[in-house]
C-alpha positions in Angstrom: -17.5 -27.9 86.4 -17.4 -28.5 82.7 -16.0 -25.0 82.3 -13.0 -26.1 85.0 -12.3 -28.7 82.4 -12.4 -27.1 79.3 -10.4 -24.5 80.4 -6.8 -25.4 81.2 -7.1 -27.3 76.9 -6.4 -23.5 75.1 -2.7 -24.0 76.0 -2.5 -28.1 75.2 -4.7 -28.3 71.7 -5.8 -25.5 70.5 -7.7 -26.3 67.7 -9.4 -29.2 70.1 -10.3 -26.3 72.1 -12.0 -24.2 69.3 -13.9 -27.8 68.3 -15.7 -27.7 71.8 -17.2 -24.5 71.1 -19.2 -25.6 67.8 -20.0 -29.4 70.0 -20.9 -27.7 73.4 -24.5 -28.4 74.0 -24.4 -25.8 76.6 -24.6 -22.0 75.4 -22.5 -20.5 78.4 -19.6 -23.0 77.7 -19.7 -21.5 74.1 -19.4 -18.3 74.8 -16.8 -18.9 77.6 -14.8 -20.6 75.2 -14.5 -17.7 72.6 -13.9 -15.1 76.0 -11.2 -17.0 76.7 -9.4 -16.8 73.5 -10.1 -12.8 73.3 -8.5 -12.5 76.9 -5.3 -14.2 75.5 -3.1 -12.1 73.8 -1.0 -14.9 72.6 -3.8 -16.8 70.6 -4.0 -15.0 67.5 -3.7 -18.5 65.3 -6.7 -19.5 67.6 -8.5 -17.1 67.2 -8.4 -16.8 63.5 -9.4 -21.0 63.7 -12.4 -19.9 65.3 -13.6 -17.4 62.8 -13.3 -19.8 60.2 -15.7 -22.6 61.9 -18.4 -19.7 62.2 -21.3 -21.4 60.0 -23.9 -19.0 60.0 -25.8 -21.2 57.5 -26.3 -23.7 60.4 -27.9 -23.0 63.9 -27.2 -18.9 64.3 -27.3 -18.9 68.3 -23.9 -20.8 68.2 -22.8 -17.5 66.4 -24.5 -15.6 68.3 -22.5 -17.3 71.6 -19.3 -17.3 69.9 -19.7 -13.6 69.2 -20.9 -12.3 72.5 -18.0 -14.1 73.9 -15.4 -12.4 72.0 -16.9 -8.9 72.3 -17.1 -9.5 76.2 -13.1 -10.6 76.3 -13.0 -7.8 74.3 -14.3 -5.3 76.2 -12.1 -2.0 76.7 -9.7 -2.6 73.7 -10.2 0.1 71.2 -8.6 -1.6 68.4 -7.3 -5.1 67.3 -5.9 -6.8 64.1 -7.9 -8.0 61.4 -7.7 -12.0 61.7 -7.3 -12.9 57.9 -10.3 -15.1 58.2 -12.6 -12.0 58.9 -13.6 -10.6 55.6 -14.6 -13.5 54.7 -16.4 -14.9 57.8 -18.7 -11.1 58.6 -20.0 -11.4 54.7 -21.7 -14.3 55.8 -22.7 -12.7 58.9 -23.8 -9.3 57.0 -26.3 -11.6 55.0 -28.1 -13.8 57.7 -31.6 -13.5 58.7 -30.7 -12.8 62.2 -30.5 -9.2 62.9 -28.8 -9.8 66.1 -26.1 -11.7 65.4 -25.6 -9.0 62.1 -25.2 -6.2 65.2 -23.0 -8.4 66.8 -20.7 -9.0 63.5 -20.7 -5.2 62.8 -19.4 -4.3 66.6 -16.7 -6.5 66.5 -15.9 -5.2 62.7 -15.5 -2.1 64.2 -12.6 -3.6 66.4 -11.0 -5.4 64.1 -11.2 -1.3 62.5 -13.2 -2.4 59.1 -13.5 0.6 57.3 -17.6 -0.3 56.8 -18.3 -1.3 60.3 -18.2 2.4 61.4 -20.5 3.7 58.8 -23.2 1.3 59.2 -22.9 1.8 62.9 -23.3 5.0 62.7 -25.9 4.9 60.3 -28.0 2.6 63.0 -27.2 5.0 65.9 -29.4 7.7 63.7 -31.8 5.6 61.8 -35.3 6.2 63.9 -37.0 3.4 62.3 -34.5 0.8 64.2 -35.7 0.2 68.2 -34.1 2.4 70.7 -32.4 -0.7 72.0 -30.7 -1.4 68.6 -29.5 2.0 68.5 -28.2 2.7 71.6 -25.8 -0.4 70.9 -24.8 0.9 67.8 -23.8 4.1 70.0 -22.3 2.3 72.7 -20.1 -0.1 70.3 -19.0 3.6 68.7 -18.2 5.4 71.7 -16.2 2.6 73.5 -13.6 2.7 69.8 -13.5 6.2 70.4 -14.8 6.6 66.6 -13.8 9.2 64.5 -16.4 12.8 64.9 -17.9 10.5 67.3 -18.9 14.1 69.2 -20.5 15.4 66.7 -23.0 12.5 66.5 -23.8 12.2 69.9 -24.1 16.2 70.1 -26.7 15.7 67.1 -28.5 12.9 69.2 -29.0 15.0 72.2 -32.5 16.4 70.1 -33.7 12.5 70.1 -35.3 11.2 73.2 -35.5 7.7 72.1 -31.1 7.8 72.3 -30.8 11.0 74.2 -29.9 9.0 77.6 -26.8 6.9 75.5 -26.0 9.9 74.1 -24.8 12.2 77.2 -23.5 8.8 78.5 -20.8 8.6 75.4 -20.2 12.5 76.3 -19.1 11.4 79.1 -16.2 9.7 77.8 -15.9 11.6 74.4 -16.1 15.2 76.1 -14.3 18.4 74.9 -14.0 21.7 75.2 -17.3 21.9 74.2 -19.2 19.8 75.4 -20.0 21.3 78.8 -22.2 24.0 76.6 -23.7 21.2 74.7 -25.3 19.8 77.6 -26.1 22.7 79.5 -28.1 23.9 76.2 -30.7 21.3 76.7 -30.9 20.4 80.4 -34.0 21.8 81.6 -35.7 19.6 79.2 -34.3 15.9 80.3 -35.4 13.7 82.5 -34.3 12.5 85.9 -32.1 9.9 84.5 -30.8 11.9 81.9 -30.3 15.0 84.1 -28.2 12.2 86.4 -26.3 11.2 82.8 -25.3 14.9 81.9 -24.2 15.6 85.9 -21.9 12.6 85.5 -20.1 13.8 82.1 -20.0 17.5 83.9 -18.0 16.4 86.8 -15.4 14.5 84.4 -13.3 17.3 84.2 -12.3 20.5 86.0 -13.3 22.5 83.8 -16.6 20.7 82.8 -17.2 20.3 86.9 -17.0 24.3 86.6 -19.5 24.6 83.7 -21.5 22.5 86.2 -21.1 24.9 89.2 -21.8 27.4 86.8 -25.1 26.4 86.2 -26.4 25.7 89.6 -25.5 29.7 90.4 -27.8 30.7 87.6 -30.3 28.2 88.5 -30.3 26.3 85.3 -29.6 23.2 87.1 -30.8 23.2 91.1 -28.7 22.2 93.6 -30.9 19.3 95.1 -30.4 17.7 91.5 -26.8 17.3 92.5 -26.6 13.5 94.7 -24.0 12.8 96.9 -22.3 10.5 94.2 -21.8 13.3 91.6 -20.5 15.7 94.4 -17.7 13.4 95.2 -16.9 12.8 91.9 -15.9 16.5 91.6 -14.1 16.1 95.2 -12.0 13.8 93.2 -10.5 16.6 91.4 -8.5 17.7 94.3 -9.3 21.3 93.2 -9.3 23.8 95.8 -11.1 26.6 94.0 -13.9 23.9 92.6 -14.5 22.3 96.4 -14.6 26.0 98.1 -17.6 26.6 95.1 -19.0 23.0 95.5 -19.5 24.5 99.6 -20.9 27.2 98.8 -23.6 25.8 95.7 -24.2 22.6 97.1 -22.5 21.6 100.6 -20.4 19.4 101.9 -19.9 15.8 102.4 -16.9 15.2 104.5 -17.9 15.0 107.8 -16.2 14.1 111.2 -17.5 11.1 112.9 -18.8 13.3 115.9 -20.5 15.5 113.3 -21.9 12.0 112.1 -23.3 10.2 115.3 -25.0 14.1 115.5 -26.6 13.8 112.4 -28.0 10.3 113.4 -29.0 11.0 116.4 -31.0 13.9 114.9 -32.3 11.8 112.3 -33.8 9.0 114.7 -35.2 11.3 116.8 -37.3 12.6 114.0 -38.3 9.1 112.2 -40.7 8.5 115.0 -43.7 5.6 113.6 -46.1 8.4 113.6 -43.9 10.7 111.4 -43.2 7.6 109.2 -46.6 6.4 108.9 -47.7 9.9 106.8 -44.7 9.3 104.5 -45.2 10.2 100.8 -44.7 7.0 99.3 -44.6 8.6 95.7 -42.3 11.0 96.4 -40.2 8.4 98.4 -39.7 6.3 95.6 -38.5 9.7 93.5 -36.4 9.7 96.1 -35.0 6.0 96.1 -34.3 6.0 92.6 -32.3 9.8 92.2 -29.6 8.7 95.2 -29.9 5.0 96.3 -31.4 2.7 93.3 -28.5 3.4 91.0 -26.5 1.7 93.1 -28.6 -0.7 95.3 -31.3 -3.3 94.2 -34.8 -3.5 96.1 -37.2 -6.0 95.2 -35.5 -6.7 92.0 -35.0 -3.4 90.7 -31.7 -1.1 90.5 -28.3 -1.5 90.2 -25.5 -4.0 91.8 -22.2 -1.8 92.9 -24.0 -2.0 96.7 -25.6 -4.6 98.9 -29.4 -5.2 98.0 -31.9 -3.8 100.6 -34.9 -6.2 100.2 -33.8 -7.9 103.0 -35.5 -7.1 106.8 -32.6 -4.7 108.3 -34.5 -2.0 105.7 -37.0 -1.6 109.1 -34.3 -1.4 111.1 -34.0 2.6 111.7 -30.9 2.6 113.5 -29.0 0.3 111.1 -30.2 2.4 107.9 -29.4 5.7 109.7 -25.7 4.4 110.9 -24.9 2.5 107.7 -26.5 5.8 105.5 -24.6 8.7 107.4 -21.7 6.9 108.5 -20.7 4.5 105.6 -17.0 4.2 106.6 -17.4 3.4 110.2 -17.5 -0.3 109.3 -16.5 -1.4 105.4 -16.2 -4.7 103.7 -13.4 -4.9 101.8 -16.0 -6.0 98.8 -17.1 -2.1 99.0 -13.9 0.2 99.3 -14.0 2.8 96.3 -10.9 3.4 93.6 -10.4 6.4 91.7 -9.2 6.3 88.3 -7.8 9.6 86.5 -7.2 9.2 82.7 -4.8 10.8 80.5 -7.1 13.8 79.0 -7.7 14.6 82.6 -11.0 12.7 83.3 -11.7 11.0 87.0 -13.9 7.6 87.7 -15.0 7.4 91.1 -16.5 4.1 92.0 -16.1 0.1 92.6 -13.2 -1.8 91.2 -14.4 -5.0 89.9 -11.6 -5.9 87.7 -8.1 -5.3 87.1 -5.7 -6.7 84.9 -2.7 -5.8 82.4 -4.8 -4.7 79.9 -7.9 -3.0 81.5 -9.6 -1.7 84.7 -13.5 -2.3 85.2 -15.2 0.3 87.3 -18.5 0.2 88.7 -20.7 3.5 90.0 -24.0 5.1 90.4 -23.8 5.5 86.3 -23.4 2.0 85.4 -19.9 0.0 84.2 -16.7 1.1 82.7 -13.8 -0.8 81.1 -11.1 1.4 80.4 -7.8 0.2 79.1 -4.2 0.7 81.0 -2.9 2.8 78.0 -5.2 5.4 78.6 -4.9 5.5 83.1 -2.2 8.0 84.3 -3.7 7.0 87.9 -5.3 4.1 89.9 -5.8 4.5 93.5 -7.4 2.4 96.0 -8.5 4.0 99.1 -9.7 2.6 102.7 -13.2 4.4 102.2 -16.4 3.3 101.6 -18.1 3.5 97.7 -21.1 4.9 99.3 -20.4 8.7 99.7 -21.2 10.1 103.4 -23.7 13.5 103.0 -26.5 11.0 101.5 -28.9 12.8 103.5 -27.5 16.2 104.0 -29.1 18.1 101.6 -32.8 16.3 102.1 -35.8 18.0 104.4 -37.1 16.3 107.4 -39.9 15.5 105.1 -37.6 14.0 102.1 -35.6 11.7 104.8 -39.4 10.5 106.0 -40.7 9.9 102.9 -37.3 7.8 101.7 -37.7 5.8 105.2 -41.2 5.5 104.5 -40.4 3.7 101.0 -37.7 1.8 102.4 -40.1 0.2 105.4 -43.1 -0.5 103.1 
């Protein structure tokens, strides 16, 4: 309610405005207050008054706010002016005893495109004596400017495990020509979620989505590695010579709604109690986390582009089986997916969670995206459901048991 109030006062008195922020007792006013001004184009004077009340020789959290304000209203712009009050305002920050708001000063020096901000970030990003959590920042911060040989770093980063995951997660956005080689070089050795990272920045583009067909005919990456997200994702390319492959590798995952009501029917017959009962619990949570806990929360953990599945309807066979296999037959609006294609020929496949003038925000089974108008040649909405159909195609009796045996413990 505070917020409601404090709002509407950027356009009346700005500098009254800016005051709040350093006299707000509450830290999510603060940072609201500087989000605000980065979402306004127009507030360029404001925003330069704001920089020059940072005082990071008083209490450093109000920095801290004020900064992780701006950066979020700043998120998917590339570049911006250089207030005049900056160079000025980040020595101080560069010198203060907290280390995080010094990362936070040197990320939004890299938007406001100071020539020291991306050396020292990139310095971080390889610097093994800083926390994987430090570094991967200092990647993200890089990759989302679209820094200069910003490639070649994450290519060199692939060979550390501590950023290896952040690293195929900026190739998904940086990728070129090469890159598909790159990643196939080192994939038997990742992880699961780092296998699920380098899927994603294959099936960007075409001809990355072939690389990744490629591999899956010489057995470098196996086929039930692929889910039913990242399998869409290369649907998206409206390709007819990549789907006919992507049938023939993998399967398929448009299905009629006869087909459907088949498959559950099937599927219920199996998951009698008995058959449930001597699930593999172990390999059903394996099984949560590769296709459903990127996306869904249970019990806490996983992601937030679906509904969360702690609640009773998990032991409800039917439901799961009719909501699993047949995800469009009844959609909330809340869950309809959008597909984004970029100008270098890249396609997002996932939840739109914001749109405006100046950005789109996707959400998917990989995590969130920003990514500015400027760079979208496409936006389409469509009237099905985020959650792919074929969830279960490409699982054994035994897998579906063992996921339905998770889900009902």
């Amino acid at each position: 309610m505070l917020w409601y109030g404090i709002e509407a006062l950027i356009h009346e008195d700005a500098e009254r405005y800016v005051e709040l922020a350093f006299h707000a007792k509450v830290p999510k006013l603060r940072e609201n207050i500087a989000r605000r001004i980065a979402l306004s184009r127009n507030q360029q004077a404001t925003l330069n008054y704001l920089i020059t009340k940072i005082d990071t020789s008083a209490d450093p959290l109000f920095a801290v706010d004020i900064l992780t304000g701006l950066l979020k209203g700043y998120e998917g712009v590339r570049q911006l002016p250089m207030p005049s009050s900056w160079p000025k305002t980040s020595k101080s920050i560069a010198t203060t005893s907290n280390q995080q708001l010094r990362q936070l000063g040197v990320r939004l020096a890299l938007l406001f495109n100071d020539p020291n901000a991306i050396q020292q970030l990139r310095k971080t990003a390889i610097d093994r004596g800083e926390s994987p959590e430090t570094r991967t920042l200092a990647i993200n911060a890089l990759v989302n400017s679209k820094a200069p040989q910003l490639r070649d770093l994450l290519t060199r980063l692939l060979t550390d495990r501590a950023v290896r995951l952040a690293a195929l997660q900026g190739l998904s956005v940086v990728s070129d020509q090469h890159t598909p080689g790159t990643i196939m070089k080192g994939y038997p050795s990742y992880n699961r979620q780092e296998k699920q990272a380098a899927l994603n920045a294959l099936a960007a583009t075409p001809q990355s989505a072939k690389a990744l067909l490629t591999g899956v005919a010489r057995g470098v990456i196996q086929s039930e590695e692929i889910t039913a997200f990242t399998a869409r994702q290369i649907q998206a390319h409206d390709n007819p010579e990549i789907n006919k492959t992507l049938k023939q590798m993998w399967g398929t995952i448009s299905h009629t709604p006869k087909e459907q009501q088949k498959a559950i029917a099937t599927h219920l017959k199996a998951l009698t109690p008995e058959h449930i009962a001597d699930a593999n619990l172990s390999n059903g949570t394996k099984l949560f986390r590769q296709h459903c806990g990127t996306c869904h929360k249970f019990f806490g953990q996983g992601g937030n582009v679906g509904p969360d599945l702690s609640g009773t309807q998990r032991t409800n066979i039917p439901y799961l089986l009719e909501n699993i296999v047949s995800p469009n037959s009844s959609i909330s609006k809340d869950y309809l997916m959008s597909i984004v294609r970029t100008i270098d020929g890249k396609v997002i496949t996932g939840l739109l969670q914001h749109k405006s003038d100046r950005d789109v925000t996707i959400s998917n089974a990989q995590g969130t995206q920003v990514i500015p108008t400027s760079e979208i040649e496409e936006l389409k909405e469509t009237d099905v459901s985020v959650m792919p159909t074929g969830l279960l195609d490409n699982l054994s009796e035994r897998q579906v048991r063992d996921l339905f045996g998770f889900l009902q413990n």
